[in-house]
ChimeraX commands (.cxc) that place a marker at each C-alpha (Angstrom):
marker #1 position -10.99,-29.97,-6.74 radius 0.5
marker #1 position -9.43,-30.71,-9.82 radius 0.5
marker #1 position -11.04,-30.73,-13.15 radius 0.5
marker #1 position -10.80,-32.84,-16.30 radius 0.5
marker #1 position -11.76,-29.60,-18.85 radius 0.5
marker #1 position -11.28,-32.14,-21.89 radius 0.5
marker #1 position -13.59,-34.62,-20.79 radius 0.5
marker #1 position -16.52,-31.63,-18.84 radius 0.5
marker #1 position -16.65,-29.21,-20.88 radius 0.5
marker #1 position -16.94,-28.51,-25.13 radius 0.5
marker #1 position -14.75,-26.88,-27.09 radius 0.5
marker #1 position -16.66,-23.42,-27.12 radius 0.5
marker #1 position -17.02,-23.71,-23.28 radius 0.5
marker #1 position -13.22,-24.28,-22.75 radius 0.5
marker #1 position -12.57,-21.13,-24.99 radius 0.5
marker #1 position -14.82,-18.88,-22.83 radius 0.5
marker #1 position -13.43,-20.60,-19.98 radius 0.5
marker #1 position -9.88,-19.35,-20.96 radius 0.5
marker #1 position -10.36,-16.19,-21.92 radius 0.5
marker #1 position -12.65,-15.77,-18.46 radius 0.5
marker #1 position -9.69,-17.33,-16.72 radius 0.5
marker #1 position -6.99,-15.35,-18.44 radius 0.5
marker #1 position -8.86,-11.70,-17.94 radius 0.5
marker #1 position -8.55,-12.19,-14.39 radius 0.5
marker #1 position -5.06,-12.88,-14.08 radius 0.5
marker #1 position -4.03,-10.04,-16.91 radius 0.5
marker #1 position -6.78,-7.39,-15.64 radius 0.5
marker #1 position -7.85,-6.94,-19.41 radius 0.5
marker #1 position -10.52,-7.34,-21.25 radius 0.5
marker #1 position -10.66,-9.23,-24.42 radius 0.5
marker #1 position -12.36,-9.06,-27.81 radius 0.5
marker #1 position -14.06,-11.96,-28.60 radius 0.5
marker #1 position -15.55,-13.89,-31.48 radius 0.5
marker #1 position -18.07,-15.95,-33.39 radius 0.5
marker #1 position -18.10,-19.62,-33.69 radius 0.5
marker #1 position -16.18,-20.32,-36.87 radius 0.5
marker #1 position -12.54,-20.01,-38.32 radius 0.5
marker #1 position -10.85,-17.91,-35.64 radius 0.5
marker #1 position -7.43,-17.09,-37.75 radius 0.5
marker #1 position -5.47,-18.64,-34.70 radius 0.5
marker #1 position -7.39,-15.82,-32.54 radius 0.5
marker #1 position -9.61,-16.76,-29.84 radius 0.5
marker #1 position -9.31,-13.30,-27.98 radius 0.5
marker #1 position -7.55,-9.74,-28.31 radius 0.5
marker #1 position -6.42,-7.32,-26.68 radius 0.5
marker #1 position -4.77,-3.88,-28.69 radius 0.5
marker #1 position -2.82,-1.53,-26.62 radius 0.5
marker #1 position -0.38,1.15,-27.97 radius 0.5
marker #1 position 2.02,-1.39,-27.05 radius 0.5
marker #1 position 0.83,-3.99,-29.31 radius 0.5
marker #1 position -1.28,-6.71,-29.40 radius 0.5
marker #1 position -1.71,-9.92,-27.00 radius 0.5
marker #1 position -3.49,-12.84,-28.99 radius 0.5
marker #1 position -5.13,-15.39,-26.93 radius 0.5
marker #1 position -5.48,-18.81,-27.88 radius 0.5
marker #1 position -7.39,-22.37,-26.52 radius 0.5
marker #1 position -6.58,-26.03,-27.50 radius 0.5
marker #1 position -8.97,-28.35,-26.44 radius 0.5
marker #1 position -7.38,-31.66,-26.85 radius 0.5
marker #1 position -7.42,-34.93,-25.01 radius 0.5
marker #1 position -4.04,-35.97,-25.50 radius 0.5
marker #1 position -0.62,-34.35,-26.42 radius 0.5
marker #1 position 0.59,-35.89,-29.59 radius 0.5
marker #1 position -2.97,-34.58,-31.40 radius 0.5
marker #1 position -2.00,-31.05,-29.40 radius 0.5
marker #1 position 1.04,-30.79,-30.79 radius 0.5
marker #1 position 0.08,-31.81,-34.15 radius 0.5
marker #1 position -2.46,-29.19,-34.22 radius 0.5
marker #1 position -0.32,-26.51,-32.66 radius 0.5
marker #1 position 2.52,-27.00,-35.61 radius 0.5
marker #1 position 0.07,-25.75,-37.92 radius 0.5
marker #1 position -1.14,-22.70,-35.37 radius 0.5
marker #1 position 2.57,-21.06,-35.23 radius 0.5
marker #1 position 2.13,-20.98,-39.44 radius 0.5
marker #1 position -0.91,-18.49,-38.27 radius 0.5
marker #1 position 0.82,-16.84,-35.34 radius 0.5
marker #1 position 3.44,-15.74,-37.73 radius 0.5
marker #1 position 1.27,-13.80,-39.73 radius 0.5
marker #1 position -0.41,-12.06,-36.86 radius 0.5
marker #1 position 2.71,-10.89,-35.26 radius 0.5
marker #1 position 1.62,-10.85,-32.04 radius 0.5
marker #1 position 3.30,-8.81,-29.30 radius 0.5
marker #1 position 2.36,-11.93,-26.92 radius 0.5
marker #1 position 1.24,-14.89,-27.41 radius 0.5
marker #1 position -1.08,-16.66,-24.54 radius 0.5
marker #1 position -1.83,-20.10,-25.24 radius 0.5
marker #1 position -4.39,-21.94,-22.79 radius 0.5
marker #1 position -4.67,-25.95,-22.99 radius 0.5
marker #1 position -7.24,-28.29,-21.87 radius 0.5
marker #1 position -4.45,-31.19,-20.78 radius 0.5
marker #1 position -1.75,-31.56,-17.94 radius 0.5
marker #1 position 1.87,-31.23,-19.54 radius 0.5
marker #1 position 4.85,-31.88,-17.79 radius 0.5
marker #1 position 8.35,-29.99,-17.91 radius 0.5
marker #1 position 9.56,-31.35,-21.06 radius 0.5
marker #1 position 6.51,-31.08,-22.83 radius 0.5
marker #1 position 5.83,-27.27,-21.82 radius 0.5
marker #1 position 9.67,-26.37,-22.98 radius 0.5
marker #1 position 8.59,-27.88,-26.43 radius 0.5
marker #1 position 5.77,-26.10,-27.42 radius 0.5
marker #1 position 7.01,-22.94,-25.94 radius 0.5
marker #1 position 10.40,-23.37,-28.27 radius 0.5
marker #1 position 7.54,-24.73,-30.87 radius 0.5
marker #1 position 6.31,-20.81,-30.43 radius 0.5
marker #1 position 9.56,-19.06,-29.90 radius 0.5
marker #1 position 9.46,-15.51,-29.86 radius 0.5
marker #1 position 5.64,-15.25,-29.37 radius 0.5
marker #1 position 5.31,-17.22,-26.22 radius 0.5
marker #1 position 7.81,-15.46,-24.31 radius 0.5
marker #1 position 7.38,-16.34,-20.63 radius 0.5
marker #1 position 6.51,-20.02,-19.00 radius 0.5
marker #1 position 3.56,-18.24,-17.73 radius 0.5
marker #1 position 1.70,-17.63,-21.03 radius 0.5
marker #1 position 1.74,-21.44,-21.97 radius 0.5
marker #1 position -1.41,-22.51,-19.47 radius 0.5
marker #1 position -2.04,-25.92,-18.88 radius 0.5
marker #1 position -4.75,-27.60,-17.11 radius 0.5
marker #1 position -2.90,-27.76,-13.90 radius 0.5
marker #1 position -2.03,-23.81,-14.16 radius 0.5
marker #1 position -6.27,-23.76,-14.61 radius 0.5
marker #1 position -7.06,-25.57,-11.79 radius 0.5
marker #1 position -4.26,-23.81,-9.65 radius 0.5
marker #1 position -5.95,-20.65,-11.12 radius 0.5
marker #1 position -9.62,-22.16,-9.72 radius 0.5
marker #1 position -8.59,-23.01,-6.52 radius 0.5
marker #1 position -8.22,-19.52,-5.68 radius 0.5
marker #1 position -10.80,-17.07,-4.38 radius 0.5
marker #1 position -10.35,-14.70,-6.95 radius 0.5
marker #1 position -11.29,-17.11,-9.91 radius 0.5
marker #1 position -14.98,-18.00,-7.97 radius 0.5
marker #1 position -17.02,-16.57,-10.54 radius 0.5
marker #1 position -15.45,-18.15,-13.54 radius 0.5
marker #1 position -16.40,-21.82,-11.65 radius 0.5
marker #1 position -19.99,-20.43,-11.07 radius 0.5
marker #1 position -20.25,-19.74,-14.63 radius 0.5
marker #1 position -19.69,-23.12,-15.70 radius 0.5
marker #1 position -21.55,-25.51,-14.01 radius 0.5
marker #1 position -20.66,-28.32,-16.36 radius 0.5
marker #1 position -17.16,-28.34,-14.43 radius 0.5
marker #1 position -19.62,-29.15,-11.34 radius 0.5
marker #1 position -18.52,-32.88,-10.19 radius 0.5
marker #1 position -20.17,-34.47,-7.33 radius 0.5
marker #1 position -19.52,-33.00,-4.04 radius 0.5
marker #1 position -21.33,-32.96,-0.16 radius 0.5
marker #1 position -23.20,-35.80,0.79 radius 0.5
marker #1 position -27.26,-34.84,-0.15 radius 0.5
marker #1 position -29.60,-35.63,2.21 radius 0.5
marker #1 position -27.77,-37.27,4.90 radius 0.5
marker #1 position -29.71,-40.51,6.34 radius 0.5
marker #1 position -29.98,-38.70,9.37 radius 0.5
marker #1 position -32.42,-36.29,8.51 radius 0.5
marker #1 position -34.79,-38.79,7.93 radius 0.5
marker #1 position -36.10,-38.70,11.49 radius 0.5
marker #1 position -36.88,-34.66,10.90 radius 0.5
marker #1 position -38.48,-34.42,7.65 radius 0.5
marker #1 position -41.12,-37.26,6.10 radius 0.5
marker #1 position -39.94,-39.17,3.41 radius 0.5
marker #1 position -41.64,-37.81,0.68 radius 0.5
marker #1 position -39.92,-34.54,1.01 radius 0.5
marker #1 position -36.48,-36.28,0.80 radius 0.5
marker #1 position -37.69,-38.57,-2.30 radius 0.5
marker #1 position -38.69,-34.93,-4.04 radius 0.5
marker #1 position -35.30,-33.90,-2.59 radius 0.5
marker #1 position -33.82,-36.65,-4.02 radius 0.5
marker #1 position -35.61,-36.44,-7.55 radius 0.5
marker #1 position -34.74,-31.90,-8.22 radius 0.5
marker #1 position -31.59,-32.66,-6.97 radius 0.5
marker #1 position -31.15,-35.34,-10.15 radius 0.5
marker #1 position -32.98,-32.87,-12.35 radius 0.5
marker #1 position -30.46,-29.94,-11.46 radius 0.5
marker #1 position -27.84,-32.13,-12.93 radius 0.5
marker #1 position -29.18,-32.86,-15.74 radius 0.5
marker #1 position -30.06,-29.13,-16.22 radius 0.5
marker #1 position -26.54,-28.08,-15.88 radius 0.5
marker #1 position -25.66,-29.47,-19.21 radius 0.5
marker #1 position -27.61,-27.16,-21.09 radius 0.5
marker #1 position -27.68,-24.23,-18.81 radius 0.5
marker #1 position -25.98,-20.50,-19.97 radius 0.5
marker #1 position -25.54,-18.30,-16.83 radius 0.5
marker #1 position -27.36,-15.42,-16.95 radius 0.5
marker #1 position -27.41,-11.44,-15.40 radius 0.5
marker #1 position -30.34,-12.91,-13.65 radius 0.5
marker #1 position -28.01,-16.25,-12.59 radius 0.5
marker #1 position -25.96,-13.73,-11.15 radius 0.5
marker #1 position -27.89,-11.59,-9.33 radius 0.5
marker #1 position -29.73,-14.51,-7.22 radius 0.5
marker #1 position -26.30,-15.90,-5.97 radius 0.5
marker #1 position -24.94,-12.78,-5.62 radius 0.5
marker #1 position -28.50,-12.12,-2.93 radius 0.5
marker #1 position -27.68,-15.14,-1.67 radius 0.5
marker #1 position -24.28,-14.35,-0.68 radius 0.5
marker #1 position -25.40,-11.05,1.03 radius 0.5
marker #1 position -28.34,-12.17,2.24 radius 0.5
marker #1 position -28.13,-15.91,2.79 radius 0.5
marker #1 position -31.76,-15.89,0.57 radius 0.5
marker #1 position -33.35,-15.03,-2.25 radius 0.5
marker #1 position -36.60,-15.05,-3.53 radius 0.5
marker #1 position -37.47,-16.20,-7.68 radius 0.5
marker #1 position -40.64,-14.91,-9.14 radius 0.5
marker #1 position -41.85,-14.78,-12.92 radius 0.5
marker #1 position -44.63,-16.48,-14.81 radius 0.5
marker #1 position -44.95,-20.00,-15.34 radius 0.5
marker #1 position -42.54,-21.57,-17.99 radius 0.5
marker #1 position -39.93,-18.38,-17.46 radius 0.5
marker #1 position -37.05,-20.58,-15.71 radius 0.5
marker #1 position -37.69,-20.39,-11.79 radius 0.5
marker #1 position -37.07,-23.99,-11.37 radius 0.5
marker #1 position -33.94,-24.56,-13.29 radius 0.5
marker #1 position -32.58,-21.35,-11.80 radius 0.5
marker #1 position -33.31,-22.63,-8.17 radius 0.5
marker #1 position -31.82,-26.18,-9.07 radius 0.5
marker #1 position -28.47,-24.99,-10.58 radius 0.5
marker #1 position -28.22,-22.33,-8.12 radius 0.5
marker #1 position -28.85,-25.27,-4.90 radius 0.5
marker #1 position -26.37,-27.41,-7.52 radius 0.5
marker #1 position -23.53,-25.15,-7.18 radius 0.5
marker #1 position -23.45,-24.91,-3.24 radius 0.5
marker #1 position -24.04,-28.65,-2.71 radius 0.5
marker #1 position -21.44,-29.27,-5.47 radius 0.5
marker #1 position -18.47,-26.55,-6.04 radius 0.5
marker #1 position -18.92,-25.15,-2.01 radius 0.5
marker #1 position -19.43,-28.43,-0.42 radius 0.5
marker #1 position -22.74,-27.77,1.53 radius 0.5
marker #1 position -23.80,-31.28,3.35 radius 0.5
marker #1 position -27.56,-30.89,2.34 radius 0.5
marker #1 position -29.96,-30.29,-0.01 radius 0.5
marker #1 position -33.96,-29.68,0.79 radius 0.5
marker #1 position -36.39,-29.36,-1.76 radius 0.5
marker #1 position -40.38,-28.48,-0.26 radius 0.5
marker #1 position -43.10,-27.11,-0.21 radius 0.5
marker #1 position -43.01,-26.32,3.24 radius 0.5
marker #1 position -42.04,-22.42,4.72 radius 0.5
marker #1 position -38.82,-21.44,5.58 radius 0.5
marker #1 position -39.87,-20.76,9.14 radius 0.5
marker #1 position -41.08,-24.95,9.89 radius 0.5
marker #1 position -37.77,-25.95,8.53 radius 0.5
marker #1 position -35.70,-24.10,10.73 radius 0.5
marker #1 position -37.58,-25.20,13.85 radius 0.5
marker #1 position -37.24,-29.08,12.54 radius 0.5
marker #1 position -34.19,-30.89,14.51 radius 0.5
marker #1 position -31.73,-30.76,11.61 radius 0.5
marker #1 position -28.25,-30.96,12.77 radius 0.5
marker #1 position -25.93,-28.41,11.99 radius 0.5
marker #1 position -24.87,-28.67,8.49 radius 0.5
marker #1 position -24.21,-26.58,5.78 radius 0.5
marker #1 position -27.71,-26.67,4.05 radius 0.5
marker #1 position -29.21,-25.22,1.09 radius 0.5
marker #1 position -33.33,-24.98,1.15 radius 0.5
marker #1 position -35.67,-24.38,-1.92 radius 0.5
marker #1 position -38.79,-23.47,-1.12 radius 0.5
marker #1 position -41.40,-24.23,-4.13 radius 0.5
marker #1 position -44.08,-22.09,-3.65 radius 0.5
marker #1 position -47.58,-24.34,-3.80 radius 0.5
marker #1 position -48.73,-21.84,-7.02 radius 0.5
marker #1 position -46.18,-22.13,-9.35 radius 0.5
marker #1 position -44.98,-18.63,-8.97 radius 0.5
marker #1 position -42.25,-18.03,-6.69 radius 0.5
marker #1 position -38.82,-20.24,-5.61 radius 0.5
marker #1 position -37.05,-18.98,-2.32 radius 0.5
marker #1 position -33.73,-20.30,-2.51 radius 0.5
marker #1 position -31.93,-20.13,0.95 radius 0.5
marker #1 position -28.56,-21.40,2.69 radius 0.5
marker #1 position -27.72,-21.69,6.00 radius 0.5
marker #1 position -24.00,-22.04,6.63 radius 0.5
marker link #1:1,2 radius 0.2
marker link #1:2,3 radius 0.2
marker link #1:3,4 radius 0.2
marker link #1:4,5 radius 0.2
marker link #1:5,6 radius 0.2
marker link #1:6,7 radius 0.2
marker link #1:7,8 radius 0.2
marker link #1:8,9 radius 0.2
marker link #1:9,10 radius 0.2
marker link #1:10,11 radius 0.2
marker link #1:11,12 radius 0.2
marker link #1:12,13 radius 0.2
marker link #1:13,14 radius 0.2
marker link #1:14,15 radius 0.2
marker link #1:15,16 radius 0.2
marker link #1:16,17 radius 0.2
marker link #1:17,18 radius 0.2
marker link #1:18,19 radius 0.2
marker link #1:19,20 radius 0.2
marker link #1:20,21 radius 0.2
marker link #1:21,22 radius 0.2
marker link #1:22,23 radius 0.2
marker link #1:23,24 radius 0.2
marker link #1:24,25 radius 0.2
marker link #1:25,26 radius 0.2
marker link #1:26,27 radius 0.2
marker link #1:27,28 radius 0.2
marker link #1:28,29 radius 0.2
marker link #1:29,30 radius 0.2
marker link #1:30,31 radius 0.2
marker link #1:31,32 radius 0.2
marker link #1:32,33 radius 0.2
marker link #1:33,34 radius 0.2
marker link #1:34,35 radius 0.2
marker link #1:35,36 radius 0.2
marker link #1:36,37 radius 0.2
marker link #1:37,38 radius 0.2
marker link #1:38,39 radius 0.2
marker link #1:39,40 radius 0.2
marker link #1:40,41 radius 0.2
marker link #1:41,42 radius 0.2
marker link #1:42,43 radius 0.2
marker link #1:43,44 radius 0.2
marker link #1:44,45 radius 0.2
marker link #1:45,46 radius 0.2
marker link #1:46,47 radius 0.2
marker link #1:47,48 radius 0.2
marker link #1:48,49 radius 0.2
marker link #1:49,50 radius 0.2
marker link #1:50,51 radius 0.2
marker link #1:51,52 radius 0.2
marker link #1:52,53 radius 0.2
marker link #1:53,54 radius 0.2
marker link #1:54,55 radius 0.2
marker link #1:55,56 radius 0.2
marker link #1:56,57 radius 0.2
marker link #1:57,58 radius 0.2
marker link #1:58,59 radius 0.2
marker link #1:59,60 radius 0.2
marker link #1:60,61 radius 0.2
marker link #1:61,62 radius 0.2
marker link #1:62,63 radius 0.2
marker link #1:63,64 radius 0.2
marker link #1:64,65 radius 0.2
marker link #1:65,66 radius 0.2
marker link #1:66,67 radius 0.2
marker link #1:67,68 radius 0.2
marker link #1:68,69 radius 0.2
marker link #1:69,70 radius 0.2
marker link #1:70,71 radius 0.2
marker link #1:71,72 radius 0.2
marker link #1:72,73 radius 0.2
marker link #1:73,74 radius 0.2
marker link #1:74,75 radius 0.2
marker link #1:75,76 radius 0.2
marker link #1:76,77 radius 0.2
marker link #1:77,78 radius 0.2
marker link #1:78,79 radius 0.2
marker link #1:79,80 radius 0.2
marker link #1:80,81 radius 0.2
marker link #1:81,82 radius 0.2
marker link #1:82,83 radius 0.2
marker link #1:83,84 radius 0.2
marker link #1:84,85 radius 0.2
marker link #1:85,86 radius 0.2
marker link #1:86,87 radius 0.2
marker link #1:87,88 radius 0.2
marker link #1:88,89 radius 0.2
marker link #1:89,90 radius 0.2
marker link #1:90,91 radius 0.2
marker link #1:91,92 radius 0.2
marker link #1:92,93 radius 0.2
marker link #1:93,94 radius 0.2
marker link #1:94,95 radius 0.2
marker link #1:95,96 radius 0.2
marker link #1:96,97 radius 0.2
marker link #1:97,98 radius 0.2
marker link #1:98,99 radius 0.2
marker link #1:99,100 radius 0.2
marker link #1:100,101 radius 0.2
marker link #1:101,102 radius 0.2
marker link #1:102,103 radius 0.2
marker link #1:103,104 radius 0.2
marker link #1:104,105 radius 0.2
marker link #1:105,106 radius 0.2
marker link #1:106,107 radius 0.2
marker link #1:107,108 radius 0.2
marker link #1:108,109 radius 0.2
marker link #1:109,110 radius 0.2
marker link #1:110,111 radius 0.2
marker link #1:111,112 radius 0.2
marker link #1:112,113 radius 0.2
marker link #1:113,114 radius 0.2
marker link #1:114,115 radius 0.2
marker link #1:115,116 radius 0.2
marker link #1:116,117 radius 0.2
marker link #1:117,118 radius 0.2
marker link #1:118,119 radius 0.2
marker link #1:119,120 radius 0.2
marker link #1:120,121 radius 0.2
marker link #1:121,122 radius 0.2
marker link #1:122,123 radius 0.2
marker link #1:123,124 radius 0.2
marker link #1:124,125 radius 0.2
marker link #1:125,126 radius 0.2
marker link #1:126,127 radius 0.2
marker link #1:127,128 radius 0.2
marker link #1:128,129 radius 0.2
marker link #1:129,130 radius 0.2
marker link #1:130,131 radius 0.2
marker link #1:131,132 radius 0.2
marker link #1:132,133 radius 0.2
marker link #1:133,134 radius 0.2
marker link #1:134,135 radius 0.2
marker link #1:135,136 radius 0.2
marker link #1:136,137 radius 0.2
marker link #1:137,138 radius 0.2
marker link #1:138,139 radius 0.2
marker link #1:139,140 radius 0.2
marker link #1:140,141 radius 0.2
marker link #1:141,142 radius 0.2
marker link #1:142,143 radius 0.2
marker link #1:143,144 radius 0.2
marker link #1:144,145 radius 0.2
marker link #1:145,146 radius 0.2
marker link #1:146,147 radius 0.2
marker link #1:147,148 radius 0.2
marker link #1:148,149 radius 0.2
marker link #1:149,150 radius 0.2
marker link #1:150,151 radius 0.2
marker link #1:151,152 radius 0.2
marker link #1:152,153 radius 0.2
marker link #1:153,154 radius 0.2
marker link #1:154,155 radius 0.2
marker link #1:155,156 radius 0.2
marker link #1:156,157 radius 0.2
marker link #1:157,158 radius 0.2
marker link #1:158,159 radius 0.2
marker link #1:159,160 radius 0.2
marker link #1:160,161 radius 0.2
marker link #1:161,162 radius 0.2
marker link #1:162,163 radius 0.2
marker link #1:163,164 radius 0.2
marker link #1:164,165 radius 0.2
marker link #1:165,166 radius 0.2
marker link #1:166,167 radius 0.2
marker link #1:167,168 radius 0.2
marker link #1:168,169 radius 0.2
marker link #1:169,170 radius 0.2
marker link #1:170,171 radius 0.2
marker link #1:171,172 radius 0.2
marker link #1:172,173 radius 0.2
marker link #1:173,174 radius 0.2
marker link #1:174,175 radius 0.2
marker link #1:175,176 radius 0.2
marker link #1:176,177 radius 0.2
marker link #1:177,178 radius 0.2
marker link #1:178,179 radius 0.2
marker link #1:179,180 radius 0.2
marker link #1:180,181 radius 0.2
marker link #1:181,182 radius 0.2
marker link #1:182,183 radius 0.2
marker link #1:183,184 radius 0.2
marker link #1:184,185 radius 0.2
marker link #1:185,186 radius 0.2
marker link #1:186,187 radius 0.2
marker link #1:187,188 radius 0.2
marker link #1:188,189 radius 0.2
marker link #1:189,190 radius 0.2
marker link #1:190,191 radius 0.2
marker link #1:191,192 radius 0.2
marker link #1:192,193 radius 0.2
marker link #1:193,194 radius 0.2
marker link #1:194,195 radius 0.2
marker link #1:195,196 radius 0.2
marker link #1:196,197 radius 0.2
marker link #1:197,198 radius 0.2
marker link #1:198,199 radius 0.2
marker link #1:199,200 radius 0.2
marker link #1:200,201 radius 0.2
marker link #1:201,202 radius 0.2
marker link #1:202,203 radius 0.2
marker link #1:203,204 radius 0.2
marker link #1:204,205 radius 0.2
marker link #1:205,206 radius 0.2
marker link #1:206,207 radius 0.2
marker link #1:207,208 radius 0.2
marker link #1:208,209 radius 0.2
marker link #1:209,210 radius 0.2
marker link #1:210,211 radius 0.2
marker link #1:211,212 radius 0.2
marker link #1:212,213 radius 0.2
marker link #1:213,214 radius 0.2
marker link #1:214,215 radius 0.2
marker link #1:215,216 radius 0.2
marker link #1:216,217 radius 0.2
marker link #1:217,218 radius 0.2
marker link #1:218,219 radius 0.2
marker link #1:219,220 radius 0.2
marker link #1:220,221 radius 0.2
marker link #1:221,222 radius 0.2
marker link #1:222,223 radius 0.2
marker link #1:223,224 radius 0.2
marker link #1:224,225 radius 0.2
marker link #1:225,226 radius 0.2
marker link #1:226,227 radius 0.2
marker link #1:227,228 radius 0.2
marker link #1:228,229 radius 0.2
marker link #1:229,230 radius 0.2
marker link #1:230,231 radius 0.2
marker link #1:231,232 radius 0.2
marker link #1:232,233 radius 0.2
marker link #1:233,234 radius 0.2
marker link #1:234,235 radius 0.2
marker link #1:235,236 radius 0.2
marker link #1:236,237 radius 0.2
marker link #1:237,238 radius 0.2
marker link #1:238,239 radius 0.2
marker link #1:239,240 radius 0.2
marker link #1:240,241 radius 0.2
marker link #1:241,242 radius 0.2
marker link #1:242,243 radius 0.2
marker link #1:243,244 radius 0.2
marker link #1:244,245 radius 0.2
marker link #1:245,246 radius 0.2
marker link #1:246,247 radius 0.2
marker link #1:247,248 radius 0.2
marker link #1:248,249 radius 0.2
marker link #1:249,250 radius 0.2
marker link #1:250,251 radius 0.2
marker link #1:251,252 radius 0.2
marker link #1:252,253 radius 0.2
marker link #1:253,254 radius 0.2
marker link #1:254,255 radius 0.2
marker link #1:255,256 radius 0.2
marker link #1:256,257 radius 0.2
marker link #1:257,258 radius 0.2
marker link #1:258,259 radius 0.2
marker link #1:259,260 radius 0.2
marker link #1:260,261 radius 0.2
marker link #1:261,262 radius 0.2
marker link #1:262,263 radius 0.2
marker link #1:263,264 radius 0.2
view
C-alpha cells in the first residue's frame, strides 16, 4: 500500500510519524518536543559520539521543500550536528535527492539519511514497521471489501445496515483518534488471542476503541468482512459465512462491554 503522507496526515502527525519510523531503523530513542519553534530539531539523540538531529518536512511539492530547506541548513549550521537525518513527506527522484543532500553537505552524509516518502513506504511495507501503521490510523485508506453481498443470505439485513452504519462511524473516528496504552493492549489480545473483550462505564471510549480497532484489520490487514451485532459470538460462528477473513464486534445489549474478535 502506498501512502500519500502530505495529503493523510498533519504536520505534527508526519513528525511523530518520522521519528517513530526512524527509531526503528536506528534502534534509538529520541528526545522529543513541544509544538512550537523547533530550532531545526524535531528529535535528538546525544551519544559520546555526538549528536544525530532529526528533522521532518511536510510539504506537498518540491520547489516549496526546497525553499524551506535553504533556510533549515542556516539552522543546521549552528547546531553542528554529528548527523543529520532529514525525513520528507514527498517522492523525490535521483536528481532531486543529490540536491538537497549537496544543499546539506557535510551534515547529511549518507543517501540513507535523506528519507523520502518512497523510503517511508518501503520502510511500512515491512513487518518490522507494523506498529508505527497501527498508530496512525489516518494513513488507513480503504481496503477489503465490507460486508460482501453474499452474506446476506446468513445474517438479516438489519445487522448488515448497523454493519454498514459503525463501519462509516469508525472512519470518521479515525480522524480524531490518539492511540492509546489501552489501543495497544486490545490489538495486542487480539493478536494472541484472536479476541478481546472492552469493558468500562458508559461514555469511557468502548465504541470508538472497537471501531478503530475492526478499522485497522478491515483496512491496513485486508480482512474481507466486517460484523457489527448484538448477537453472541457463539450464533455467529454457527451461521453459514464463507470462509473469509472476518472481524466481529459484539455490542453487548447494556452498554457495558465490546468483544472485538477476528477470525482469520
Amino acid at each position: 500500500m502506498e501512502y500519500d503522507f502530505h495529503r493523510q496526515l498533519e504536520w505534527m502527525d508526519f513528525q511523530n510519524l518520522a521519528r517513530d519510523a526512524i527509531q526503528i531503523r536506528e534502534g534509538i530513542l529520541f528526545e522529543s518536543f513541544k509544538e512550537g519553534k523547533d530550532s531545526g530539531i524535531d528529535g535528538r539523540f546525544c551519544s559520546a559520539e555526538g549528536t544525530v538531529i532529526l528533522q521532518a518536512k511536510r510539504y506537498g511539492e518540491y520547489k516549496a521543500l526546497k525553499k524551506n530547506l535553504k533556510e533549515e541548513v542556516k539552522k543546521v549550521e549552528k547546531l553542528q550536528p554529528k548527523r543529520y537525518i532529514l525525513v520528507v513527506s514527498i517522492t523525490l527522484n535521483k536528481e532531486q535527492k543529490s540536491e538537497l543532500i549537496q544543499l546539506f553537505q557535510g551534515y547529511i552524509k549518507q543517501p540513507g539519511d535523506l528519507v523520502s516518502s518512497n523510503d517511508l513506504n518501503n520502510y511500512l511495507g515491512h513487518p518490522l514497521y507494523k506498529d508505527v501503521v497501527r498508530n496512525y490510523p489516518k494513513l488507513w485508506a480503504a481496503g477489503g471489501a465490507v460486508l460482501q453481498e453474499l452474506m446476506r443470505g446468513a445474517i438479516n439485513s438489519s445487522v448488515v445496515e448497523e454493519s454498514r452504519r459503525q463501519f462509516a462511524l469508525a472512519k470518521e473516528a479515525r480522524e480524531t483518534f490518539v492511540a492509546t496504552r489501552i489501543y495497544h493492549e486490545a490489538v495486542n489480545m487480539v493478536e494472541k488471542q484472536n479476541c478481546v473483550v472492552i469493558s468500562g462505564q458508559p461514555g469511557a471510549g468502548k465504541s470508538t476503541l472497537a471501531r478503530i480497532m475492526a478499522l485497522y484489520y478491515i483496512e491496513v490487514m485486508h480482512f474481507d468482512e466486517f460484523v457489527w451485532t448484538t448477537s453472541s459470538v457463539e450464533k455467529l460462528m454457527n451461521l453459514d459465512i464463507p470462509e473469509r477473513k472476518q472481524v466481529f464486534v459484539v455490542d453487548d445489549i447494556w452498554g457495558q462491554v465490546f468483544s472485538c474478535r477476528k477470525k482469520a
